[in-house]
N, C-alpha and C positions, 0 to 999 in steps of 0.2 A: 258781783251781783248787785242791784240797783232794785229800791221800790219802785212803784210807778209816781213818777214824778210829779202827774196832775192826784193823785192820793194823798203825798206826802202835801200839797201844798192845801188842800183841803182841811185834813188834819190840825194843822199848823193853822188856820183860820178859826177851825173849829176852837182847838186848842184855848187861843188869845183873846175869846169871845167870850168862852166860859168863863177864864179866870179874873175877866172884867167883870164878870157880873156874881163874881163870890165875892168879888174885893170887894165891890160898891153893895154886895146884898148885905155880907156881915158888917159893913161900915156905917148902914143905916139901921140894921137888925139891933145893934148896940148903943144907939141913938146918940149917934155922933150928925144925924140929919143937921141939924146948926152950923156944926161945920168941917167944912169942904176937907175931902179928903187929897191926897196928893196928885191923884186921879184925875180930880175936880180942879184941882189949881193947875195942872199943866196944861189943862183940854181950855180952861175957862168955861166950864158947863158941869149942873150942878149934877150931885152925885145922885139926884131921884130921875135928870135928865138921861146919864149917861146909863143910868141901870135899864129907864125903858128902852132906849137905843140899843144896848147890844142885848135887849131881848128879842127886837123886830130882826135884827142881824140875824142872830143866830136860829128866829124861825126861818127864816132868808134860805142860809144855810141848809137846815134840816129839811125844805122845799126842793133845793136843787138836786141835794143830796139823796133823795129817795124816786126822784121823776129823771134828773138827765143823767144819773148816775144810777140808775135802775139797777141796771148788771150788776157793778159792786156792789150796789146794796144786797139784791139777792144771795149775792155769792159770801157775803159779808153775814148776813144771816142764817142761812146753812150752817156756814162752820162756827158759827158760835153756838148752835143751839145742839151739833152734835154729843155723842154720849161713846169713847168706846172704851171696850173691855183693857185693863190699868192706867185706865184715872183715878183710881180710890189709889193704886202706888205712886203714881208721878204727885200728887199730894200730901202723899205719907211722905216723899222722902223731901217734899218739898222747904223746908224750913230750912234744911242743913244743907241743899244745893243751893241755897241764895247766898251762901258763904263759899260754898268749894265747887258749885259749879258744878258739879257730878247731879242732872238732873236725870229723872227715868224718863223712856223715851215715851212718846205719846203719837200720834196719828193727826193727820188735816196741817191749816197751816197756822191754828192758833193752837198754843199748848192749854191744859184745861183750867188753868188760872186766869188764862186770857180769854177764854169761852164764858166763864161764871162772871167776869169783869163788863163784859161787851155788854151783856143781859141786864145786868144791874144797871150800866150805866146808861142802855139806851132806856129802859124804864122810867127810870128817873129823871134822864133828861127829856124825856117825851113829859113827864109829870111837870115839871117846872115850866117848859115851853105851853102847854094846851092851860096851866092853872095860871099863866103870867099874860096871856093873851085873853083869858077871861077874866082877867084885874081891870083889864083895860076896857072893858066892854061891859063889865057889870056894874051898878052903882049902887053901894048897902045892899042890904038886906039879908035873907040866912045864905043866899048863893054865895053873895062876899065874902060874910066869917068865913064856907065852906072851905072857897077854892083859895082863901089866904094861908087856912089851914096844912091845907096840899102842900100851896107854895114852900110855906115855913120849914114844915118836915122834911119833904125832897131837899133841900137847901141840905138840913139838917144829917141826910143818910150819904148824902154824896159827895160832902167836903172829903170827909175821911179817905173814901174811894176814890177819890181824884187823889188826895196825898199822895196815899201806896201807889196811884198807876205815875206819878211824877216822880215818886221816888225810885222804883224798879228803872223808867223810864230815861231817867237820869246818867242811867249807869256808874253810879255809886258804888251799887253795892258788887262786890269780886264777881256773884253765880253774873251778875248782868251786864259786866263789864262787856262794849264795844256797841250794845244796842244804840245811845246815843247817837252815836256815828250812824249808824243804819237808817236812824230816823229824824233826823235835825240836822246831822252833818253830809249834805249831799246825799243821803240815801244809800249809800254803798255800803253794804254787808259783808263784813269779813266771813273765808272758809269757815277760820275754827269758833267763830263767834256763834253762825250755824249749826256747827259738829254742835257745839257744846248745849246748846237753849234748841234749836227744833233738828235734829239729826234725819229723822226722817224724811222730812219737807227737802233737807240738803241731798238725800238721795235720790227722790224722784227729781229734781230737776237736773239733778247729774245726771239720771240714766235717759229722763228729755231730748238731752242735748247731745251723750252721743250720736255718733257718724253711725248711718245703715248702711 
């Protein structure tokens, strides 16, 4: 089984866009601005340049992302914002399946830690994109402090939440082992990688693809 290839490759844009623009946001939030981060010295281009650049990038991105990619996004929307009857269990037992892999089952094709993750992060990253595009357009006054304020905080809620999703993401940890492979390494989804993290999801595409 395979993601969709033009998904993964999005992803992976998206991905490389944010994490330029945490490195060069806390590299200047720490008032390292005098000097050049490692970022800065390999591109040759300063780290206030490269931070507004992959902020047009990545509205870039969230533009194509929501108009030529509609479907996905819809269908990407959906299942994040669903709700079904044991999610409060796949959470309870979730702490000890990131170690043994024994997750409870859940329904859709995000489990409900990847649902509450989607929400958070499209939030936030709509907040930093719409309060980083009005840095650039507003000059002083209380609109400025307002939407630097924005900026700072979202910066500030979504480091963390990008960690946990790079480190789940990783496949570090044993419950998450093989996801890497499914998402960076050619997109190809192991059977038991499936059983184990979305089991349900493994079964309607199984019964999909039965012969009538």
């Amino acid at each position: 089984m395979r993601y969709n290839r033009r998904t993964r490759w999005y992803h992976a844009a998206v991905y490389v866009v944010v994490l330029v623009l945490l490195a060069t946001g806390w590299w200047l939030r720490t008032g390292q601005e005098g000097r050049p981060s490692i970022l800065a010295r390999l591109t040759r281009t300063p780290d206030t340049m490269l931070h507004t650049i992959a902020g047009w990038v990545l509205t870039g991105l969230v533009t194509v992302g929501t108009t030529v990619g509609l479907r996905a996004a819809r269908t990407f929307a959906l299942e994040s914002v669903r709700a079904d009857r044991g999610d409060l269990r796949w959470f309870a037992r979730w702490p000890a399946a990131v170690f043994t892999g024994r997750f409870a089952r859940h329904r859709g094709h995000f489990d409900p830690g990847q649902r509450v993750a989607n929400v958070v992060l499209v939030i936030l990253l709509t907040a930093l994109v719409a309060s980083g595009v009005g840095l650039t357009v507003v000059v002083g006054g209380s609109g400025f402090v307002w939407l630097q304020r924005v900026h700072r905080w979202s910066t500030y809620l979504i480091t963390p939440v990008l960690a946990g999703h790079i480190l789940i993401a990783s496949g570090i940890l044993p419950g998450y082992r093989g996801v890497a492979r499914a998402m960076h390494l050619g997109g190809r989804l192991r059977v038991e990688t499936a059983r184990r993290i979305w089991p349900e999801w493994l079964e309607n595409q199984s019964n999909n693809h039965k012969p009538r």
